[in-house]
MISETI-28125 format. One record per residue (C-alpha): residue in one letter; x, y, z; residue number from 1. Coordinates in Angstrom, 1 decimal. Each point is the difference from the previous one (the first is absolute). Layout:
<aa:A, px:X, py:Y, pz:Z, i:NUM>
...
//
This chain:
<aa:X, px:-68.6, py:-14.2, pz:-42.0, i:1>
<aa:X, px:1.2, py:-2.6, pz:-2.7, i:2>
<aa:X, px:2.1, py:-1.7, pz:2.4, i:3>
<aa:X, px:-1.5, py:-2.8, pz:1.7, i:4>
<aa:X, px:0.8, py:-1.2, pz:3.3, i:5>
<aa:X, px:-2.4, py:-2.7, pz:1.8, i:6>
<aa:X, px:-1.8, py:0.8, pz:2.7, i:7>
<aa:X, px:1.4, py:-3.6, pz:1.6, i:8>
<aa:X, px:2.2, py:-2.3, pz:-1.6, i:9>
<aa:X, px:-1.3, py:-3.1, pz:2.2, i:10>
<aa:X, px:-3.8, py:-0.3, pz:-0.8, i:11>
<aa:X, px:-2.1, py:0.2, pz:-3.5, i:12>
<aa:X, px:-0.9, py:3.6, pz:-1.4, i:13>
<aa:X, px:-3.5, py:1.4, pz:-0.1, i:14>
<aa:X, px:-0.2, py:1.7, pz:-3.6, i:15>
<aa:X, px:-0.9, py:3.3, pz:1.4, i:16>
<aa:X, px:3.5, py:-0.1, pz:1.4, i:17>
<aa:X, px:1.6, py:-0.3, pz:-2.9, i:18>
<aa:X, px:-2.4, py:2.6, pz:-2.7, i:19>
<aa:X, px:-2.7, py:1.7, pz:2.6, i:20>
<aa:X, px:-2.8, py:-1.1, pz:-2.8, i:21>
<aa:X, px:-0.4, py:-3.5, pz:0.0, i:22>
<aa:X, px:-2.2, py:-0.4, pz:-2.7, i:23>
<aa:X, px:2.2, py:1.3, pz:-2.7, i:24>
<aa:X, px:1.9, py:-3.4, pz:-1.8, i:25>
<aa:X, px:3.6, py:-0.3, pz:1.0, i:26>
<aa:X, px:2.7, py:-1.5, pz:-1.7, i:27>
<aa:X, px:3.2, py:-0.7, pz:1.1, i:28>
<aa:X, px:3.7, py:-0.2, pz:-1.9, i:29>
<aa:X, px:3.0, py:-2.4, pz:2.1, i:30>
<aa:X, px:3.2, py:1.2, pz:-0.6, i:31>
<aa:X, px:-1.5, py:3.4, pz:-1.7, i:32>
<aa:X, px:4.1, py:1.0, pz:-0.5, i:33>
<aa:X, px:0.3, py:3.8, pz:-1.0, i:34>
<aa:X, px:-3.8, py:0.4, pz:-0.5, i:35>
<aa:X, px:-0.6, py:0.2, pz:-3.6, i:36>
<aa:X, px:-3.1, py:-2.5, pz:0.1, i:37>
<aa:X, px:-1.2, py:1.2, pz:3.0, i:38>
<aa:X, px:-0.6, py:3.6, pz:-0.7, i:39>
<aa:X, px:-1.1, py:-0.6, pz:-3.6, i:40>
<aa:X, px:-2.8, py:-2.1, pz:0.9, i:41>
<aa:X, px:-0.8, py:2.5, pz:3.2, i:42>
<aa:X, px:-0.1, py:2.4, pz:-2.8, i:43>
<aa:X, px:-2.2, py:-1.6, pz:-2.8, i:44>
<aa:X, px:-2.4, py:-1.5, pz:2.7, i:45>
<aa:X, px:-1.0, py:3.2, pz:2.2, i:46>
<aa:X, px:-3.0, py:-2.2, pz:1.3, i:47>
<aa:X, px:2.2, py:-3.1, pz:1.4, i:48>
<aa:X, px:2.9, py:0.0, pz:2.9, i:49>
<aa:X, px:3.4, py:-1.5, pz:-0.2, i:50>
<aa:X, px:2.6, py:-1.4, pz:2.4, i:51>
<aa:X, px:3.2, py:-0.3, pz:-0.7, i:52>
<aa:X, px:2.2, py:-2.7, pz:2.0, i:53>
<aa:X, px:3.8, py:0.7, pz:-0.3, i:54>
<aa:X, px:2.9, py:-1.4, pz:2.7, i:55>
<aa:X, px:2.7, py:2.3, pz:-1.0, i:56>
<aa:X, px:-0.1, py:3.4, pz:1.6, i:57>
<aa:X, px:1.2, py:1.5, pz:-3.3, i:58>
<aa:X, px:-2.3, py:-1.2, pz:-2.0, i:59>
<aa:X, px:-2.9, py:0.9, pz:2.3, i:60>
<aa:X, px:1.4, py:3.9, pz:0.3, i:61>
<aa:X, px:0.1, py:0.0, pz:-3.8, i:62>
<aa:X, px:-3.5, py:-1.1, pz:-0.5, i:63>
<aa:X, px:-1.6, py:2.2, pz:2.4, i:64>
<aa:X, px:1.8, py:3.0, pz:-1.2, i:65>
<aa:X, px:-1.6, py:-0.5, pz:-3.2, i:66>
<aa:X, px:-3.2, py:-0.7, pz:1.4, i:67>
<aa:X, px:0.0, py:3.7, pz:1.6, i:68>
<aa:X, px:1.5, py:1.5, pz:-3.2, i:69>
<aa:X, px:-3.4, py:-1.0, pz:-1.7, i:70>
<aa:X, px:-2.0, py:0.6, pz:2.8, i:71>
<aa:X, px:-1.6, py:-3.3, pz:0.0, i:72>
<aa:X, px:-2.3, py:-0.4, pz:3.3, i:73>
<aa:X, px:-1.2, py:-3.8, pz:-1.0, i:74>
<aa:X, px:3.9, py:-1.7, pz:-0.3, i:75>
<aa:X, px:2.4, py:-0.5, pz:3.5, i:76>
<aa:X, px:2.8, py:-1.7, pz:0.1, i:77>
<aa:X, px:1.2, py:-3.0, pz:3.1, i:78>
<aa:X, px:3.8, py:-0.8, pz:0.9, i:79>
<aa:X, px:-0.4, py:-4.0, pz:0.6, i:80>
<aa:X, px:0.3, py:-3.5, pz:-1.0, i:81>
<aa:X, px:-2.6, py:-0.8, pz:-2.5, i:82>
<aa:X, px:-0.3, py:-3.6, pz:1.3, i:83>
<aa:X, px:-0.8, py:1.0, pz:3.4, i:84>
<aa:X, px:-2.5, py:2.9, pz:-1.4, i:85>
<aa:X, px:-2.0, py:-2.7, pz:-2.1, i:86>
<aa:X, px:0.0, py:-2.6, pz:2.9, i:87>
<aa:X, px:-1.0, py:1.8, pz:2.7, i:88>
<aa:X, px:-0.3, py:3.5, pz:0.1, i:89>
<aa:X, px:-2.2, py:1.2, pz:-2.7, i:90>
<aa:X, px:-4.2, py:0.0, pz:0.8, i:91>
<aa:X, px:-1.5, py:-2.7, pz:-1.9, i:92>
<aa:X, px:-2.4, py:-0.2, pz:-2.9, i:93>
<aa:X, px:1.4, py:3.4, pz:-0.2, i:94>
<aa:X, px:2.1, py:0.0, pz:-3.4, i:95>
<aa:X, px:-1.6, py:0.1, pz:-3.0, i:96>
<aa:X, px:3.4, py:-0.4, pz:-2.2, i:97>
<aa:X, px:3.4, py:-1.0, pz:1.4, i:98>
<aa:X, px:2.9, py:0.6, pz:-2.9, i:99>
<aa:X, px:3.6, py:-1.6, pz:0.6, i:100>
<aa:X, px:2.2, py:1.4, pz:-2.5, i:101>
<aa:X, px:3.4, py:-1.3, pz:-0.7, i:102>
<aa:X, px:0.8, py:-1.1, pz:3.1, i:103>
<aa:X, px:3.6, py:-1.4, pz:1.2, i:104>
<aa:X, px:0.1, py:-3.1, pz:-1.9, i:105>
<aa:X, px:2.0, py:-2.2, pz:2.5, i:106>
<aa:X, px:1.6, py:-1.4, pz:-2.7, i:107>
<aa:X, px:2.5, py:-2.6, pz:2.2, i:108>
<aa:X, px:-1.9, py:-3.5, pz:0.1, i:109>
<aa:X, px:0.6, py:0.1, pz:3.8, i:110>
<aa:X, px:-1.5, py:2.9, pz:0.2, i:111>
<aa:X, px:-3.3, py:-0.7, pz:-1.8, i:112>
<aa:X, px:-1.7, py:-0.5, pz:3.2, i:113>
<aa:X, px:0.2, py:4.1, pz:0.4, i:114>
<aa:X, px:-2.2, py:0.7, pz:-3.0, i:115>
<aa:X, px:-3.3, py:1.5, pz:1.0, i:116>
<aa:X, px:-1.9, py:-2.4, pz:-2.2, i:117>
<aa:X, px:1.2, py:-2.9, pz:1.3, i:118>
<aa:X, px:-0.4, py:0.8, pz:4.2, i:119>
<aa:X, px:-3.5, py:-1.2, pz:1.6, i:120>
<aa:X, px:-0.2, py:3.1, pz:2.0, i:121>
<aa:X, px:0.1, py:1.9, pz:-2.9, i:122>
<aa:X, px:-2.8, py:-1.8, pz:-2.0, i:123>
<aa:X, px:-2.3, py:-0.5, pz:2.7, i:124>
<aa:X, px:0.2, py:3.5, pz:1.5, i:125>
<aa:X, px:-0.3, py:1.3, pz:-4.3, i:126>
<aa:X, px:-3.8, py:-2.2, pz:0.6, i:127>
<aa:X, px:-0.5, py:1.8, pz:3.1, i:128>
<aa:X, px:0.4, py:3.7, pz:-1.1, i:129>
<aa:X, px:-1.2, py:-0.2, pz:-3.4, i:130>
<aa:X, px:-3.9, py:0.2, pz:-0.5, i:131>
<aa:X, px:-1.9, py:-2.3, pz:-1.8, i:132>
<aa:X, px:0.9, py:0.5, pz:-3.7, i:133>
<aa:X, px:3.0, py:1.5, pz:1.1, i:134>
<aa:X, px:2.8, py:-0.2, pz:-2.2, i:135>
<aa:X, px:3.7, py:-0.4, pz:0.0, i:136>
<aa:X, px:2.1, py:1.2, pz:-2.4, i:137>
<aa:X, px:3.8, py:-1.1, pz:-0.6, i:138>
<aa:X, px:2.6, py:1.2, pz:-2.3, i:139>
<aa:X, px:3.4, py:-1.3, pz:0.1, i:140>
<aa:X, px:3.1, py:-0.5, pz:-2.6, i:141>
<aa:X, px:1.3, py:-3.5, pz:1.6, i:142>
<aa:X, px:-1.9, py:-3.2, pz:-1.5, i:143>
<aa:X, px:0.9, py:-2.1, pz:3.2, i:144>
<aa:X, px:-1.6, py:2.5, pz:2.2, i:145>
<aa:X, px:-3.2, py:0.5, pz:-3.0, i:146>
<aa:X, px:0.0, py:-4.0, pz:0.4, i:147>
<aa:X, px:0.2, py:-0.4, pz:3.8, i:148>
<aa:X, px:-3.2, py:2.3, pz:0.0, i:149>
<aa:X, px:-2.0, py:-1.6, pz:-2.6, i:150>
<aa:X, px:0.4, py:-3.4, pz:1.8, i:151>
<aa:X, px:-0.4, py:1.2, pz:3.3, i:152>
<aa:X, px:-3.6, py:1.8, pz:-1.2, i:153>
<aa:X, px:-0.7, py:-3.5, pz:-1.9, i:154>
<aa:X, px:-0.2, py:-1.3, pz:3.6, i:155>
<aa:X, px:-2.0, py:2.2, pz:0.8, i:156>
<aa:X, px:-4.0, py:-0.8, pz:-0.1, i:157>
<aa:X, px:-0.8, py:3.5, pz:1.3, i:158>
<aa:X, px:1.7, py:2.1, pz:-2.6, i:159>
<aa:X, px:-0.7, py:-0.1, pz:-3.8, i:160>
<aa:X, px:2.6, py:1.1, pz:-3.2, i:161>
<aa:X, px:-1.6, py:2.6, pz:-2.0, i:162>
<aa:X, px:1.1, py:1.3, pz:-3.1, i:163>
<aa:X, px:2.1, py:2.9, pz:-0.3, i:164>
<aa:X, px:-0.3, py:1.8, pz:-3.4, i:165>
<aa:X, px:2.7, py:2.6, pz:-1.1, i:166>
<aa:X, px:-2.0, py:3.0, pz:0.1, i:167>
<aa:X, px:-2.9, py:-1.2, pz:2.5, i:168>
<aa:X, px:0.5, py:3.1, pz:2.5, i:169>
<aa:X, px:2.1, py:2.7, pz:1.0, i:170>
<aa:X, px:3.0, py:-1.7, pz:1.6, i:171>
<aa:X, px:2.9, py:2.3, pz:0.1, i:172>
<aa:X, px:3.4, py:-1.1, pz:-1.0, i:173>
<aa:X, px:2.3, py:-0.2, pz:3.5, i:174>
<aa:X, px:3.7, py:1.2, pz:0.5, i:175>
<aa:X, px:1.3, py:-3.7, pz:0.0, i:176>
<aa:X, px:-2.3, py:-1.1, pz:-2.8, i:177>
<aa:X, px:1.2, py:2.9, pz:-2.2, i:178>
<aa:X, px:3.7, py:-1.1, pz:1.1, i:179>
<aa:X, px:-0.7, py:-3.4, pz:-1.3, i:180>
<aa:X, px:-1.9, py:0.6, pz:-3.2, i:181>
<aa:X, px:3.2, py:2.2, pz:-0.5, i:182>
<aa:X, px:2.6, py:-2.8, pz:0.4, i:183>
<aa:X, px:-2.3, py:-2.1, pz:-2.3, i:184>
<aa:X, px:-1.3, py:-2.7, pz:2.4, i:185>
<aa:X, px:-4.0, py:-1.1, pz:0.0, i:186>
<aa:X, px:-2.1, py:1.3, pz:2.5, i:187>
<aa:X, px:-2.2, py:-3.2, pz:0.9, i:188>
<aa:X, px:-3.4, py:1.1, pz:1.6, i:189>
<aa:X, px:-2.9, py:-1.7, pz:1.8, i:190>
<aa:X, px:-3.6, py:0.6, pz:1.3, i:191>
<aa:X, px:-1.9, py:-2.0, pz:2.5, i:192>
<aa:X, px:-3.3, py:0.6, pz:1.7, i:193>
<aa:X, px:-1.2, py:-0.9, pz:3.2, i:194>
<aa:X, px:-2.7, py:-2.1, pz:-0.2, i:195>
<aa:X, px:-3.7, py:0.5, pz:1.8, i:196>
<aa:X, px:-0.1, py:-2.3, pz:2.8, i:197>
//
């Protein structure tokens, strides 16, 4: 069944709860919207799993609609908040990439303190789940948001920028992304890596 729904909200996941083999890589999208990245990487990479973490109920019936259209057995699909998942509910060492893709930008100064890259719980649980080598991967069309991340990475000793070539991998295009690139904006995208302790 595409559609995810935690065994218990309160405590940290095994990874057999979440995909029943744990030794298969799992990457995971925040904010996956209608499931456009999602189910194309599910569907170029047979061999990997993939989670998808969406709040709005919507959104999450959308995604795993189109998850069971294709058949896809390694992509499901969570209704929560993506904060929460990456602080405390996700297994750790268990993520082997953790994409955040045109996120809510937040763009009110007093609200700056609600962008994912700049809250502590987020960072510190993104070092707990990701495995060593790990990599997180952000796209986003605001430059304050682009900015807030690369300086709260710089701070950072754990994690380290990596370059980000054009045409380096697959990475498909999402439904936001495609929305922006439309209106003209610049996508702005960044790739760290979780160091080896």
């Amino acid at each position: 069944m595409s559609l995810f729904i935690p065994p218990h909200y309160f405590r940290e996941l095994q990874p057999a709860e979440i995909f029943p083999d744990a030794t298969r890589l799992l990457e995971v999208e925040l904010g996956c919207g209608d499931g456009t990245f999602l189910v194309g990487m599910a569907a170029e990479h047979p061999d990997r799993d993939y989670l998808g973490v969406e709040r709005m109920l919507g959104r999450v019936s959308k995604t795993s609609r189109k998850i069971d259209r294709k058949g896809l057995t390694n992509a499901k699909v969570m209704r929560l908040e993506s904060g929460y998942t990456v602080g405390w509910l996700l297994p750790a060492a268990s993520v082997t990439r953790l994409h955040l893709l045109c996120p809510d930008p937040w763009p009110k100064k007093k609200h700056a303190a609600r962008r994912l890259v700049n809250q502590d719980e987020f960072l510190n649980g993104l070092a707990r789940v990701l495995q060593p080598g790990g990599e997180f991967l952000l796209k986003t069309d605001d430059r304050v948001y682009y900015e807030d991340a690369l300086a709260s990475f710089a701070a950072r000793p754990d994690f380290a920028l990596l370059e980000w070539p054009e045409d380096a991998f697959f990475y498909p295009v999402t439904d936001f992304e495609s929305h922006w690139l439309e209106s003209g904006r610049t996508i702005h995208r960044a790739r760290w890596q979780l160091k080896a302790a």
